[in-house]
N, C-alpha and C positions, 0 to 999 in steps of 0.2 A: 341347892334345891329349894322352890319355893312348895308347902303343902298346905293342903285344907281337905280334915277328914279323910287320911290315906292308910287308916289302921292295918287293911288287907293288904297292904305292900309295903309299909316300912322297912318293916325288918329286913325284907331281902333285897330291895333295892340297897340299903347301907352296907348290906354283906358283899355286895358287887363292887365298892369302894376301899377298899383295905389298902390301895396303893395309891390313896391321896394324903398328901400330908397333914392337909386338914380341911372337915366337912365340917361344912355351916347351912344349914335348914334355918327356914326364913318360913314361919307356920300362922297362917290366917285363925289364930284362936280356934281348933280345930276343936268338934265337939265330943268327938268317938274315941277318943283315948290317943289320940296319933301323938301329940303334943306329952302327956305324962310318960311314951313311950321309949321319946326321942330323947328325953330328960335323965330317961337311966342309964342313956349311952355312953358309955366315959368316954366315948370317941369323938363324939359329937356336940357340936355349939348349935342351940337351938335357942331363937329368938322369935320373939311375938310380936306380931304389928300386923295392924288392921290393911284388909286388901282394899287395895282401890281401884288397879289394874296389874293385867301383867309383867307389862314393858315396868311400869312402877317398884311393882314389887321384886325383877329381876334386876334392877337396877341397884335398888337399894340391898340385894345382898351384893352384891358382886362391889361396892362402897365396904362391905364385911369384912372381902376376901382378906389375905397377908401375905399370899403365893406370889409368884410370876407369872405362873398359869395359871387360867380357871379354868374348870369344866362343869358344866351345868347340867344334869339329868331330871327327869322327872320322875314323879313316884311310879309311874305305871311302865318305865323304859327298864330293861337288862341290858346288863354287859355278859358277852359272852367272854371268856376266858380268852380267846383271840385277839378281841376289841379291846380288853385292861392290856396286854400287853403292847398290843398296838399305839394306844393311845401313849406308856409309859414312854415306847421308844423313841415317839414323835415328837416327846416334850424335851426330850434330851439332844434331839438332833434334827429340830426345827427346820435347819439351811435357808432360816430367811424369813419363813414363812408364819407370819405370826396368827390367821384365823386358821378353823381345821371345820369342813362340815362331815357329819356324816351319814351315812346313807341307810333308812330305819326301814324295819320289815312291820306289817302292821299284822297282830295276832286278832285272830275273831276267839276268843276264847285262845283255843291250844291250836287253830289251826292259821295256817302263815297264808296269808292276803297276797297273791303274785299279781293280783288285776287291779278295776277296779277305779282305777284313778289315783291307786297307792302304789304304783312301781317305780318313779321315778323320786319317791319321798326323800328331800335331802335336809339337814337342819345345820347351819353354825352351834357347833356346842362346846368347842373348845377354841381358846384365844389369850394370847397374853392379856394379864392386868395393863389397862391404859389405853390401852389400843383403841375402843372401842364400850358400845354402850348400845343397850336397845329403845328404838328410835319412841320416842313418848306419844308420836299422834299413831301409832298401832296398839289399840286396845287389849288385842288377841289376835293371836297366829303372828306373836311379835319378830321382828326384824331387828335382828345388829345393823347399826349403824356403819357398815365397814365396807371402804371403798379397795385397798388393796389387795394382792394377791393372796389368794387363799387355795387349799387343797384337799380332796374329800378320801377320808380316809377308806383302806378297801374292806375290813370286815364290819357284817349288816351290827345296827345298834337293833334289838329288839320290842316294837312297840305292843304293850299288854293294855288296848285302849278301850276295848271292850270284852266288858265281864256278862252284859245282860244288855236288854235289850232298853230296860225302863234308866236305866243310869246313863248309857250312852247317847239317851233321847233328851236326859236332865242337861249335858253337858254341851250337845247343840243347843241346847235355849240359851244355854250359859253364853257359849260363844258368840250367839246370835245377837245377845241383848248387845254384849258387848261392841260388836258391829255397828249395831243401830245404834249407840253413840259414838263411835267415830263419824258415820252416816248424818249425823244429828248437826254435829260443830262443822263439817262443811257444808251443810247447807241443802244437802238433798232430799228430796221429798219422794214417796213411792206412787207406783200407778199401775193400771194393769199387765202390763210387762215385767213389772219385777214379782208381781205377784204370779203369774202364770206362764209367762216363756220365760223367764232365767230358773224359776224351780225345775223345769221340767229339759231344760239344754241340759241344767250337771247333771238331773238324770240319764239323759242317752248320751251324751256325751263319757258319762263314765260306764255306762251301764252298756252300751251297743260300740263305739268306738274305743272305749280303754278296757274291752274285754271284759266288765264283769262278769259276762254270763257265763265266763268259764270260773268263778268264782265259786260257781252253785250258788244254794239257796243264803249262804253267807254274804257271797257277792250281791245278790238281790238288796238283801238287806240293808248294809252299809249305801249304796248306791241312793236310796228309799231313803234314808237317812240323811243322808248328806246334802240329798234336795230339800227335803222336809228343812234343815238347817239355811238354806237361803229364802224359803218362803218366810218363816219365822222371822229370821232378820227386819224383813222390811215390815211385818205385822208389826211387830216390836217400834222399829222405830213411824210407823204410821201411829201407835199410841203413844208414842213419846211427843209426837206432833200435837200431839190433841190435848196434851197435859201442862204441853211447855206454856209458859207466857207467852202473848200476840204479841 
């Protein structure tokens, strides 16, 4: 697991691991206590190093690991009781296959996201040591490296990715910025298309075509959101243009 500032979930995200053999947190100097938290875990290896990126920073733990298997969670995902044994019995009886994605529900607070643009969410989260590695020109919304066959496990991983409305708006800028410098090193530039028809396509596009309106006012929101998250992007790297060197 990599963190930064995940005080409101540590604890119970590491109680959803009891059947790993060994958890290693990889913690960006966290400021809220996440880090002295993780310290009094006897269960747990907890190390500090400065973020750079995500592909980055998952990289460098997963160089940590000591397993066969890894499995990588984030502070805001659960394991249902289902999913820990599923996952145990996958690692024991592989048949071959050495990536695993699995398929995550997305929580608006306590209520489960069926629309939206989040119904068909799948992630790689589990994979042998070696195999693989996530790819370094994806800043955010990082990709494993991994061409062979893979298999997605069948019960849902639980995503807790929004708690409020001003943190999950903190965390598209985040992503965004991150974007505008992948955006940045290849070389593209924005213009009124990315500022006004690509925000406004993931809006109907998730919002009239992937059903959010059956979301309710939930669905609204994330939808609103999610657009807002690609307008941002290119704002971002439209200042990054303007700051770089000629």
């Amino acid at each position: 697991m990599i963190t930064f500032n995940e005080i409101k979930h540590i604890e119970e995200v590491i109680s959803n691991l009891t059947f790993a053999e060994e958890i290693i947190v990889v913690d960006s100097y966290s400021t809220d206590g996440t880090f002295e938290k993780l310290s009094e875990m006897q269960n747990v290896k907890v190390i500090l190093r400065e973020f750079k990126n995500f592909a980055d920073q998952r990289n460098y733990a997963i160089e940590q690991a000591n397993c066969e298997w890894i499995f990588f969670i984030d502070a805001d995902e659960r394991l249902t009781p289902e999913l820990q044994n599923e996952i145990v019995e996958t690692v024991n009886q592989p048949n071959g296959i050495e990536a695993f994605k699995f398929p995550r529900k997305f929580m608006f607070n306590d209520k489960m996201m069926r629309f939206s643009g989040l119904q068909t969410d799948q992630v790689f989260r589990l994979f042998k040591k070696g195999v693989t590695k996530y790819r370094e020109d994806k800043l955010v919304h990082e990709l494993l490296d991994f061409t062979g066959d893979f298999k997605v496990l069948k019960h849902d991983m639980l995503h807790y990715s929004f708690s409020d409305y001003a943190s999950y708006k903190r965390k598209t800028e985040h992503y965004g910025l991150l974007k505008a410098q992948e955006l940045l090193k290849k070389g593209k530039r924005p213009n009124w298309f990315h500022f006004y028809i690509k925000p406004a396509y993931k809006f109907l596009t998730n919002y009239i075509f992937r059903l959010g309106f059956l979301d309710g006012k939930e669905g609204y929101t994330i939808c609103t959101l999610n657009a807002y998250g690609v307008f941002y992007r290119y704002k971002a790297l439209e200042n990054l243009l303007s700051t770089s060197p000629k």
